[in-house]
C-alpha positions as YAML, in Angstrom:
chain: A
units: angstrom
residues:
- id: 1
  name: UNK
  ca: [-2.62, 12.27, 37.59]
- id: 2
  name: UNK
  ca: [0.52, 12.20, 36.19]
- id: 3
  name: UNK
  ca: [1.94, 9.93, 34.20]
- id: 4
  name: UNK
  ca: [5.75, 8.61, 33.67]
- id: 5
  name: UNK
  ca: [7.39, 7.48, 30.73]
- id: 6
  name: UNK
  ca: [9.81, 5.04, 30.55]
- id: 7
  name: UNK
  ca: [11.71, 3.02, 27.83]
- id: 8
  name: UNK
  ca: [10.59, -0.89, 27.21]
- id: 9
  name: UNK
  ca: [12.99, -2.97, 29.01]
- id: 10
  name: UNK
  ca: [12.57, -6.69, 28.26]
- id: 11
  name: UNK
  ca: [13.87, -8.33, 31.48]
- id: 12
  name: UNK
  ca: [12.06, -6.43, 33.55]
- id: 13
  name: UNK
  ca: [8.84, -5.74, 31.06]
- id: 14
  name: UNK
  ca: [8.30, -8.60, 29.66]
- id: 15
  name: UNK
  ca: [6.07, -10.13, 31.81]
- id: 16
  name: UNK
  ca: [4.54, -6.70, 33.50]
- id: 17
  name: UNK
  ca: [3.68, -5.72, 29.56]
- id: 18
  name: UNK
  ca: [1.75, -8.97, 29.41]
- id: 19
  name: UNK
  ca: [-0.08, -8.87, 32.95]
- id: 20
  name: UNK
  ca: [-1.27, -5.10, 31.38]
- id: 21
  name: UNK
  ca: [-3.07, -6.91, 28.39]
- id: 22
  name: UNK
  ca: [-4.78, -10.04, 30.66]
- id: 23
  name: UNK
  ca: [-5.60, -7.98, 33.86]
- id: 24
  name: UNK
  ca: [-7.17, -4.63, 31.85]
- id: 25
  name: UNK
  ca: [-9.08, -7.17, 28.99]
- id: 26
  name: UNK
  ca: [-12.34, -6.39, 30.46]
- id: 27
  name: UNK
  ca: [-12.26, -2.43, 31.68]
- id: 28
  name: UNK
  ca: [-10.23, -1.48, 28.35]
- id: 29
  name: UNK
  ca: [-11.05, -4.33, 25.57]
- id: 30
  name: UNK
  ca: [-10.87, -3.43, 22.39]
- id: 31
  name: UNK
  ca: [-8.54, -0.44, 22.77]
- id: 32
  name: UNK
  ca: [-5.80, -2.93, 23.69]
- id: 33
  name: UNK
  ca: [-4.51, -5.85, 22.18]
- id: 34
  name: UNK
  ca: [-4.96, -9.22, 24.05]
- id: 35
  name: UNK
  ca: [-2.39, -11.19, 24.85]
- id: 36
  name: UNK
  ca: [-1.26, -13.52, 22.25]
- id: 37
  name: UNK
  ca: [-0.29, -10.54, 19.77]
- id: 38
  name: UNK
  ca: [2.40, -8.94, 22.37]
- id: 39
  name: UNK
  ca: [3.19, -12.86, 22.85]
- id: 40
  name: UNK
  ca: [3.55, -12.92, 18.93]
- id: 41
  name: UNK
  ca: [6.17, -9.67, 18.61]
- id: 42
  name: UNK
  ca: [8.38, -10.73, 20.96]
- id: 43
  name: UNK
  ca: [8.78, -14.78, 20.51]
- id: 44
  name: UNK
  ca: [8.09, -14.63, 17.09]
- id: 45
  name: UNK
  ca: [8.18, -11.89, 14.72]
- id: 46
  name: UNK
  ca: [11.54, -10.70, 16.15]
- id: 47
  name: UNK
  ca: [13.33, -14.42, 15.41]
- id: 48
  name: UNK
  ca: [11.50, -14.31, 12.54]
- id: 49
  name: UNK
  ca: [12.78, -10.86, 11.00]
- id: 50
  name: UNK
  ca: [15.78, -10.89, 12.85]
- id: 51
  name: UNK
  ca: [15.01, -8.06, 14.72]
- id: 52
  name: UNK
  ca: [17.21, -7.59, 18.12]
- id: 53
  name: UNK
  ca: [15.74, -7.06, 21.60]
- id: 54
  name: UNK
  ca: [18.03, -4.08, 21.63]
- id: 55
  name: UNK
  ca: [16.02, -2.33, 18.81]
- id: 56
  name: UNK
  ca: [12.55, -3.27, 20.84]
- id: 57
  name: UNK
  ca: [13.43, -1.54, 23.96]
- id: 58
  name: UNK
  ca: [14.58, 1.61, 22.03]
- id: 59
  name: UNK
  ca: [11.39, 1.77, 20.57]
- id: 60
  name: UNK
  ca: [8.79, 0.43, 22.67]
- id: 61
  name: UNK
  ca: [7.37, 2.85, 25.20]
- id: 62
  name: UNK
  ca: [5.85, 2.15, 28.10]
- id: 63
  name: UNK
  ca: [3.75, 4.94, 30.81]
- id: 64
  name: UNK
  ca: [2.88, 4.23, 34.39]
- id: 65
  name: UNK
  ca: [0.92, 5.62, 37.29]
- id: 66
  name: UNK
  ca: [2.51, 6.72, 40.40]
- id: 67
  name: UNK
  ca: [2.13, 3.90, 41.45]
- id: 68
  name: UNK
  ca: [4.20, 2.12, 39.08]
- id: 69
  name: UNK
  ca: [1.60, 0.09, 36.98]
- id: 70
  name: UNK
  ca: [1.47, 0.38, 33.35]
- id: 71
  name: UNK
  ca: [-1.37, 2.06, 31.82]
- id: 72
  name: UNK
  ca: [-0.30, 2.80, 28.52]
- id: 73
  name: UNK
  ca: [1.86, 1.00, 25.89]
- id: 74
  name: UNK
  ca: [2.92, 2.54, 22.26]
- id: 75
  name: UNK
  ca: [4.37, -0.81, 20.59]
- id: 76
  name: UNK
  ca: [5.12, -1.75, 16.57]
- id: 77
  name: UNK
  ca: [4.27, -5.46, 15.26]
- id: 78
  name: UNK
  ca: [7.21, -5.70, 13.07]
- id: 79
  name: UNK
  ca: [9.87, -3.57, 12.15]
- id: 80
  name: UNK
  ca: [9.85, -1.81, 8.64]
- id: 81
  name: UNK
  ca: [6.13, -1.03, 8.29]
- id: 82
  name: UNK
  ca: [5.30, 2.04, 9.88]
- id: 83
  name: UNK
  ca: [2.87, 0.61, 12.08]
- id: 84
  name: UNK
  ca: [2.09, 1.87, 15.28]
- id: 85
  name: UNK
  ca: [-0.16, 1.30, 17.83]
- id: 86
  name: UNK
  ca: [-1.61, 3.32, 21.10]
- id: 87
  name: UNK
  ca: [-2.78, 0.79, 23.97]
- id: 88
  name: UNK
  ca: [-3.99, 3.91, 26.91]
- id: 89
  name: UNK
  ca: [-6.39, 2.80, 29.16]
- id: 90
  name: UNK
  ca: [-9.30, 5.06, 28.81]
- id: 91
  name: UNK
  ca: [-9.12, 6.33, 32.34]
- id: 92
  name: UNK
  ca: [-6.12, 8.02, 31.31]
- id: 93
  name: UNK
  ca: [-6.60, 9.80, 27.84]
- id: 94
  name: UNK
  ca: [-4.81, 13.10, 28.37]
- id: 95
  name: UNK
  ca: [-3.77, 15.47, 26.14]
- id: 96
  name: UNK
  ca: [-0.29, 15.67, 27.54]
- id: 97
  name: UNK
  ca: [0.05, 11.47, 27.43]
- id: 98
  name: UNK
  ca: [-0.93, 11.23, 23.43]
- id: 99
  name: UNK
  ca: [1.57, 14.04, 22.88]
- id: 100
  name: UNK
  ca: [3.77, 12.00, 24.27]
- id: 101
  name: UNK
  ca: [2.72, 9.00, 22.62]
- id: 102
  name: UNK
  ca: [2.31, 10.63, 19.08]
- id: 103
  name: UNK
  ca: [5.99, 11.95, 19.58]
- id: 104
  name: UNK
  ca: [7.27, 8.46, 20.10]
- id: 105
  name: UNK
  ca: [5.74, 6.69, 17.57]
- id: 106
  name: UNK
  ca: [6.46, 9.19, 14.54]
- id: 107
  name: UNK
  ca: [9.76, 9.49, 15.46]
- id: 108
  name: UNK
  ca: [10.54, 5.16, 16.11]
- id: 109
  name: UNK
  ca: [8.00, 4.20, 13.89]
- id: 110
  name: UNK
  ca: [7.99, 6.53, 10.43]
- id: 111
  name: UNK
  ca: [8.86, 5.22, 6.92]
- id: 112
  name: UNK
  ca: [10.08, 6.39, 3.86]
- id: 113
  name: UNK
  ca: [7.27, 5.88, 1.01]
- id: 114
  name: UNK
  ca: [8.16, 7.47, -2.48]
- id: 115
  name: UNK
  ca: [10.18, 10.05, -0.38]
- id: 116
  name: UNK
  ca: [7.96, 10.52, 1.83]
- id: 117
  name: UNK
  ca: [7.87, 9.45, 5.64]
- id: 118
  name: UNK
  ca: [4.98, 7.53, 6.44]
- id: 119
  name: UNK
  ca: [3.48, 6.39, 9.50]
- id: 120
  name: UNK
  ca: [0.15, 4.50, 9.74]
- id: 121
  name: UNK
  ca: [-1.53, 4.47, 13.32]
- id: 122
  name: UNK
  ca: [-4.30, 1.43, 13.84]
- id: 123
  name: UNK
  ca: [-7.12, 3.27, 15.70]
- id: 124
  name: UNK
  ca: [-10.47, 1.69, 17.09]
- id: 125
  name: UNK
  ca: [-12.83, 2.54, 14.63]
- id: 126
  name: UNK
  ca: [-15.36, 4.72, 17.48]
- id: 127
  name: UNK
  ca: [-12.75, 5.66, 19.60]
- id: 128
  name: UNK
  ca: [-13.74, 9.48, 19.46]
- id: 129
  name: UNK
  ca: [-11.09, 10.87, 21.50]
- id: 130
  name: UNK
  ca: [-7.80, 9.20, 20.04]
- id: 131
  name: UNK
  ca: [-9.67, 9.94, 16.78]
- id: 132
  name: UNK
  ca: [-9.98, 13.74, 17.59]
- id: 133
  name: UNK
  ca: [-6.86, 13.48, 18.46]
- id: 134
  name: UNK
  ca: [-5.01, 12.10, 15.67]
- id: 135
  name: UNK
  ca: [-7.05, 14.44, 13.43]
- id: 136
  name: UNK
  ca: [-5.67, 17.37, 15.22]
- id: 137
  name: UNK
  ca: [-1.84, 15.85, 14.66]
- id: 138
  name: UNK
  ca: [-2.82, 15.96, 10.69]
- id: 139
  name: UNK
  ca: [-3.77, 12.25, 10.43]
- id: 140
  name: UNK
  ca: [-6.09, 11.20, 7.72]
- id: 141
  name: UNK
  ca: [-8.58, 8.01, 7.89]
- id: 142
  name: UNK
  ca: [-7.79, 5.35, 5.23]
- id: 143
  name: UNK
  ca: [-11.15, 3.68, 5.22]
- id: 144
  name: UNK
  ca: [-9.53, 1.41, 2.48]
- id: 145
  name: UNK
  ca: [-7.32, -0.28, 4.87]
- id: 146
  name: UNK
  ca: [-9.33, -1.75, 7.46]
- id: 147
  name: UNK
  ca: [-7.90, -4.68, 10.33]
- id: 148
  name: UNK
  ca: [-11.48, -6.89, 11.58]
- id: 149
  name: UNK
  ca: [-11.63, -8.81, 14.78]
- id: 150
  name: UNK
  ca: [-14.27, -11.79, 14.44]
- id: 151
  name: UNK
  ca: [-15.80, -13.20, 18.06]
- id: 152
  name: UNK
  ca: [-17.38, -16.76, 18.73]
- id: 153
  name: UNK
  ca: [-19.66, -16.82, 22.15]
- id: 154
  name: UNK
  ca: [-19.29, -20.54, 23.19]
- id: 155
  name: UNK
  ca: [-22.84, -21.36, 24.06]
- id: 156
  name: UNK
  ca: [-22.54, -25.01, 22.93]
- id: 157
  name: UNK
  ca: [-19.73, -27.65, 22.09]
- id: 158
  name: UNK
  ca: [-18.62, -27.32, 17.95]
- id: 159
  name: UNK
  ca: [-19.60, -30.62, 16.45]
- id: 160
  name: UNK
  ca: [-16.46, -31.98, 14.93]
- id: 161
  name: UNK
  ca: [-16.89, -32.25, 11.05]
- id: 162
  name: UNK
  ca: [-16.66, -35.49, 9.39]
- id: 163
  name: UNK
  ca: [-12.57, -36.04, 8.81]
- id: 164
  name: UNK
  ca: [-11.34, -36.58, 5.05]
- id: 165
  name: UNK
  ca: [-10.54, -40.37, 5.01]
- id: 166
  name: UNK
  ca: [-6.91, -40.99, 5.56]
- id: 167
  name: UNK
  ca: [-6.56, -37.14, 7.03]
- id: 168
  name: UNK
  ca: [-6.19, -37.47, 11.42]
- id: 169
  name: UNK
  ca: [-6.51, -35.26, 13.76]
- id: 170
  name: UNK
  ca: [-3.35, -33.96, 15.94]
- id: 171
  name: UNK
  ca: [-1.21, -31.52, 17.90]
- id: 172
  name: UNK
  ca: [2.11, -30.91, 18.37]
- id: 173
  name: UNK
  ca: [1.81, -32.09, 22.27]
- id: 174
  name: UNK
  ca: [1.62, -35.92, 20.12]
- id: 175
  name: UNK
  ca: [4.46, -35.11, 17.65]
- id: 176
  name: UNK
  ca: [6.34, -31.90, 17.88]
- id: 177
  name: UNK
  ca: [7.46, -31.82, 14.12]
- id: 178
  name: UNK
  ca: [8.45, -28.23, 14.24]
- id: 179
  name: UNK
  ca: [9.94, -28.47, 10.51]
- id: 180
  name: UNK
  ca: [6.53, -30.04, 9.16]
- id: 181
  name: UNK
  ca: [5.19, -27.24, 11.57]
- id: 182
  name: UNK
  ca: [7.30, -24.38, 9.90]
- id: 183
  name: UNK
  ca: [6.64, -25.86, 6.17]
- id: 184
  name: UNK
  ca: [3.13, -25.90, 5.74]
- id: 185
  name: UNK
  ca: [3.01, -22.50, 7.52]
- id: 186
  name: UNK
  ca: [5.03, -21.43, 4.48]
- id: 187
  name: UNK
  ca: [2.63, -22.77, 1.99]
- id: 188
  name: UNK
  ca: [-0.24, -21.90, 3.57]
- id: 189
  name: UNK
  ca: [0.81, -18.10, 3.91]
- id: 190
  name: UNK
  ca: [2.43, -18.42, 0.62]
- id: 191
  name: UNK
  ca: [5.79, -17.43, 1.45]
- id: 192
  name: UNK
  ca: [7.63, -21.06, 0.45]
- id: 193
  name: UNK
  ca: [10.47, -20.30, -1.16]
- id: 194
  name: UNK
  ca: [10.58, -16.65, -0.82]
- id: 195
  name: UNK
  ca: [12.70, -14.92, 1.59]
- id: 196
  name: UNK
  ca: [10.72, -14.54, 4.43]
- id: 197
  name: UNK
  ca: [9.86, -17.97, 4.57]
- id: 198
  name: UNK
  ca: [9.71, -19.00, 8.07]
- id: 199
  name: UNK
  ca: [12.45, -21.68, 9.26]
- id: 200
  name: UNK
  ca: [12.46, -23.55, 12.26]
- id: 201
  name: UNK
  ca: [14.48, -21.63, 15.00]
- id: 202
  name: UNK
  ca: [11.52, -18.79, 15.02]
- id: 203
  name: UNK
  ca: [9.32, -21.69, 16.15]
- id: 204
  name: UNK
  ca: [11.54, -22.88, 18.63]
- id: 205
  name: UNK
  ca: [11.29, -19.59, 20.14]
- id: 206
  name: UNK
  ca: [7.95, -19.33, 19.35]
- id: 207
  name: UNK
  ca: [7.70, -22.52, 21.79]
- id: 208
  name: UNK
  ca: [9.41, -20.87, 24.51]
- id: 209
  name: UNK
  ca: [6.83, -18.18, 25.10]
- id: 210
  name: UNK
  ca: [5.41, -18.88, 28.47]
- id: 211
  name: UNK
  ca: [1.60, -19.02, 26.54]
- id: 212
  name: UNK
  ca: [2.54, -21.61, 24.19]
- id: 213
  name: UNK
  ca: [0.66, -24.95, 24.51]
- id: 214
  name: UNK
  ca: [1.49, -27.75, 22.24]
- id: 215
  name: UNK
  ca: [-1.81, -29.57, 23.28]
- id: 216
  name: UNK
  ca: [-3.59, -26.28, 21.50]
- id: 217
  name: UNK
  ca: [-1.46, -26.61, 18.46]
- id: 218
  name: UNK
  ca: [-3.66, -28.57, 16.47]
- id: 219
  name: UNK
  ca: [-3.04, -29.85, 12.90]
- id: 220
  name: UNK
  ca: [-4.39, -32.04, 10.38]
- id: 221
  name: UNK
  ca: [-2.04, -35.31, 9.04]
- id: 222
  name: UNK
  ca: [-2.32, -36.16, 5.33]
- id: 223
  name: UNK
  ca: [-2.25, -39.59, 3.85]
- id: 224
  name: UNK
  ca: [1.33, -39.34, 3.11]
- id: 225
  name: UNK
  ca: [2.38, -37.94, 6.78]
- id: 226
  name: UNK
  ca: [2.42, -34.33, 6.20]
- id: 227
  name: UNK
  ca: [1.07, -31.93, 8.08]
- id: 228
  name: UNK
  ca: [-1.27, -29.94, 5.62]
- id: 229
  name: UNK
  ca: [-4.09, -27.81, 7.99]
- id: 230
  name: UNK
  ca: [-3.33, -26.22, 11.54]
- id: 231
  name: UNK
  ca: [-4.88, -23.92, 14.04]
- id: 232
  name: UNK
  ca: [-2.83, -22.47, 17.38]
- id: 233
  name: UNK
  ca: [-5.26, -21.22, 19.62]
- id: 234
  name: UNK
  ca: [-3.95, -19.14, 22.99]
- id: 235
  name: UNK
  ca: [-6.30, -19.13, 26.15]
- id: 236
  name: UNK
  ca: [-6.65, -16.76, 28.68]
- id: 237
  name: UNK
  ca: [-7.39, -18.40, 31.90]
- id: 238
  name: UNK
  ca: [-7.94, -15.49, 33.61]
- id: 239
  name: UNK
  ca: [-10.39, -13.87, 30.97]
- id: 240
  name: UNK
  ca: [-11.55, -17.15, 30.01]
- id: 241
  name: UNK
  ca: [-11.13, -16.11, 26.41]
- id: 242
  name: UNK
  ca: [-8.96, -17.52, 23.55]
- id: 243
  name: UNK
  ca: [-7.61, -16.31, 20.49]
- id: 244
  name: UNK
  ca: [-6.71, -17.87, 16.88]
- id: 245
  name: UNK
  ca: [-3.81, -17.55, 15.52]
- id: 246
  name: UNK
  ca: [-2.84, -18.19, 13.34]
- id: 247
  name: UNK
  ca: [-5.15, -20.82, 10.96]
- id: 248
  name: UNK
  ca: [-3.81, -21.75, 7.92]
- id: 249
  name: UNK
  ca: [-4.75, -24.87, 4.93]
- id: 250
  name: UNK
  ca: [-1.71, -26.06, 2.39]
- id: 251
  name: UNK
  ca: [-2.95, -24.64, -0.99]
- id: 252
  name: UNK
  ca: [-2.75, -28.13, -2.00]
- id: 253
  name: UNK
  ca: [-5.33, -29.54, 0.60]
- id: 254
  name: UNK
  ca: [-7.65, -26.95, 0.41]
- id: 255
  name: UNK
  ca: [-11.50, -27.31, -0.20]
- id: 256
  name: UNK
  ca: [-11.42, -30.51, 2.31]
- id: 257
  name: UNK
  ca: [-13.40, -29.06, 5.23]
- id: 258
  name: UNK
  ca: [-9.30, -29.40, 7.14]
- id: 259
  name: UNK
  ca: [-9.62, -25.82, 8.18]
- id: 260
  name: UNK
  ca: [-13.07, -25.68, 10.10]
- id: 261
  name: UNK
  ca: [-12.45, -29.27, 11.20]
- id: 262
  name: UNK
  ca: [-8.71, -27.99, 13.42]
- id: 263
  name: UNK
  ca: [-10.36, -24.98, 14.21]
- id: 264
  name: UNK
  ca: [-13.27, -26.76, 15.98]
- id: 265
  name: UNK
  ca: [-11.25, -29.17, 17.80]
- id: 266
  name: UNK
  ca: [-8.89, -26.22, 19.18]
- id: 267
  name: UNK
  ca: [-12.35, -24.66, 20.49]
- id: 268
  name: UNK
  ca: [-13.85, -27.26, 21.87]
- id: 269
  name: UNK
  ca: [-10.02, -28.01, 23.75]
- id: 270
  name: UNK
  ca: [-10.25, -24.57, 25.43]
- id: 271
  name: UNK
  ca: [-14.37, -24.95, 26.11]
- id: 272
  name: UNK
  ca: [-13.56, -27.72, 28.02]
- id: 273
  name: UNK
  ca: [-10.93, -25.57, 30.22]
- id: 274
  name: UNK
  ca: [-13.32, -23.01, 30.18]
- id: 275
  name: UNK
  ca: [-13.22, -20.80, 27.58]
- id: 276
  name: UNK
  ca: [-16.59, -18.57, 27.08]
- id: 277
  name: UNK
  ca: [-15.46, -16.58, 23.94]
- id: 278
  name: UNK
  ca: [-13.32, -16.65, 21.26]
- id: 279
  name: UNK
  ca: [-11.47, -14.06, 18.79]
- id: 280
  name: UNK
  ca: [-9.54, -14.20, 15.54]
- id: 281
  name: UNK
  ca: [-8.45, -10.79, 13.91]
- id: 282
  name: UNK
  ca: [-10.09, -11.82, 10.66]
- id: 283
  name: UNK
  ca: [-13.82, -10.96, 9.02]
- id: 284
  name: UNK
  ca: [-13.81, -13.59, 6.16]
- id: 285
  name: UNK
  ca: [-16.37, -15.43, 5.28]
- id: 286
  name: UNK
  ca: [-14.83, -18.92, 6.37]
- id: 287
  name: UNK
  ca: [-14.92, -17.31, 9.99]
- id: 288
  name: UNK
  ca: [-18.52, -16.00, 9.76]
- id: 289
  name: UNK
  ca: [-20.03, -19.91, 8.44]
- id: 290
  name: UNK
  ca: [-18.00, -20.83, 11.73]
- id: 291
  name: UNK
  ca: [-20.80, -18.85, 13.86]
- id: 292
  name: UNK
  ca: [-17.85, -15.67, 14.62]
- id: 293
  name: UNK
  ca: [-19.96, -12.11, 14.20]
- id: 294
  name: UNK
  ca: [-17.43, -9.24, 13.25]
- id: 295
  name: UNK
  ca: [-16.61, -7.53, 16.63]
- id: 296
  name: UNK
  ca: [-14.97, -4.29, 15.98]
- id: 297
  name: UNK
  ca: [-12.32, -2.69, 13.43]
- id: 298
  name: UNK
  ca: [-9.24, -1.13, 13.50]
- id: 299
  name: UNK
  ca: [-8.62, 1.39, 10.90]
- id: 300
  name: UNK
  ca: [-5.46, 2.99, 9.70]
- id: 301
  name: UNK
  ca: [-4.86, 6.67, 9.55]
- id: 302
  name: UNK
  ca: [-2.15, 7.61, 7.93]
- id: 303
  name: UNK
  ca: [0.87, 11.14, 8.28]
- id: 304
  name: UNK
  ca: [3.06, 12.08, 6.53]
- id: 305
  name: UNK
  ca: [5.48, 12.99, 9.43]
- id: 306
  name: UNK
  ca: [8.00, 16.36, 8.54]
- id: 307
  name: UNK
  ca: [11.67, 16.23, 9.42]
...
């Protein structure tokens, strides 16, 4: 079958890029992303970084079946890193597609590191053939530099920790404080006061992606009214899965049990809806006392990519 190749267009794409992620989830899970992360590059990270929609549809590629479905994505997550990543559905690994693919992405995607041009690909760990394939392209594994997706089966409703007195539970469907929002993600990320600090307007936009729900934008209220703990969690009807993202404690309100307690009442929200399993692209140790197993990892491989 051949496949055509066509350049990301976001009125048109937009939505057909996410219906790829939510209607493949089960025949091509984990080789593509799910939803909330394409969710996260476009109302998010692009405010954010103050990247243009112009510069996203000249270097997102998309491939599609005769039939005019997409089957393939090669995508960055932000600008300026060299990332790149290959979502193919594995009916469709051809040689002639990944050339095409690997062409893109080291042209759009490469780096200069020490003078050198860099590009680091994110590949399944176990994925055999886009291994083979990147090996034969003169990638190397970086085994140092390792991405770990965490998973939660829902067999039983998350008893809600005991709540700090003072501390309350709530989301931002009760009080949309999107400055209080965009502050203590600051501190909790530790970029307050730097200059990627996030400001307000990328969580406006952030609100205006179709998957935002403010009822699953839980956060924890100190004494003193500020919000100091919070957990967004996305569900996926459809797949009856959800993802976190992000989850994040001020430094300054740490070591209160705030973290586990937002995290289970965002869970227990998208049980009741439905939800059957749960991811978070993280392997620490606060996920794993949660009940999450580690799932699967992306590893880097790295080029150096020739003029």
């Amino acid at each position: 079958m051949i496949l055509q190749f066509k350049r990301y267009n976001h009125e048109k794409d937009f939505k057909r890029v996410r219906s790829f992620y939510i209607d493949n989830h089960e025949s091509t899970h984990p080789y593509i992303w799910t939803f909330e992360r394409w969710n996260y590059l476009i109302y998010f990270v692009l405010d954010m970084f103050e990247f243009s929609i112009e510069k996203i549809e000249a270097t997102i590629g998309l491939w599609e079946n005769e039939n005019g479905n997409i089957i393939g994505i090669v995508t960055n997550e932000a600008e300026g890193r060299g990332e790149a990543f290959i979502h193919l559905h594995p009916d469709f690994y051809d040689k002639f597609v990944l050339k095409e693919m690997f062409e893109l992405l080291e042209e759009k995607y490469a780096i200069e590191i020490e003078d050198k041009k860099i590009i680091k690909l994110r590949i399944l760990d176990g994925n055999t053939e886009l291994e083979k394939y990147a090996s034969e392209r003169g990638y190397v594994k970086n085994p140092n530099t390792i991405e770990t997706t965490s998973l939660l089966l829902l067999d039983e409703e998350l008893k809600l920790p005991e709540i700090p007195d003072g501390y309350r539970i709530q989301s931002m469907a009760d009080n949309n404080n999107i400055e209080k929002r965009t502050l203590t993600f600051a501190k909790a990320f530790g970029n307050y006061w730097t200059k990627d600090q996030v400001q307000p307007h990328s969580y406006i936009e952030l609100q205006k992606c179709p998957d935002y729900r403010k009822d699953l934008d839980v956060y924890a209220v100190a004494p003193d009214g500020e919000l100091v703990s919070f957990c967004l969690i996305w569900f996926d009807e459809k797949n009856k899965i959800a993802m976190l993202e992000p989850v994040g404690t001020n430094p300054d309100h740490r070591k209160k049990g705030l973290a586990k307690i937002v995290v289970y009442e965002a869970i227990n929200r998208v049980k009741k809806e439905g939800a059957k399993k749960i991811y978070v692209g993280d392997g620490q140790q606060f996920y794993l006392s949660i009940g999450f197993k580690h799932a699967y990892r992306n590893i880097v491989w790295i080029k150096e990519v020739n003029e």
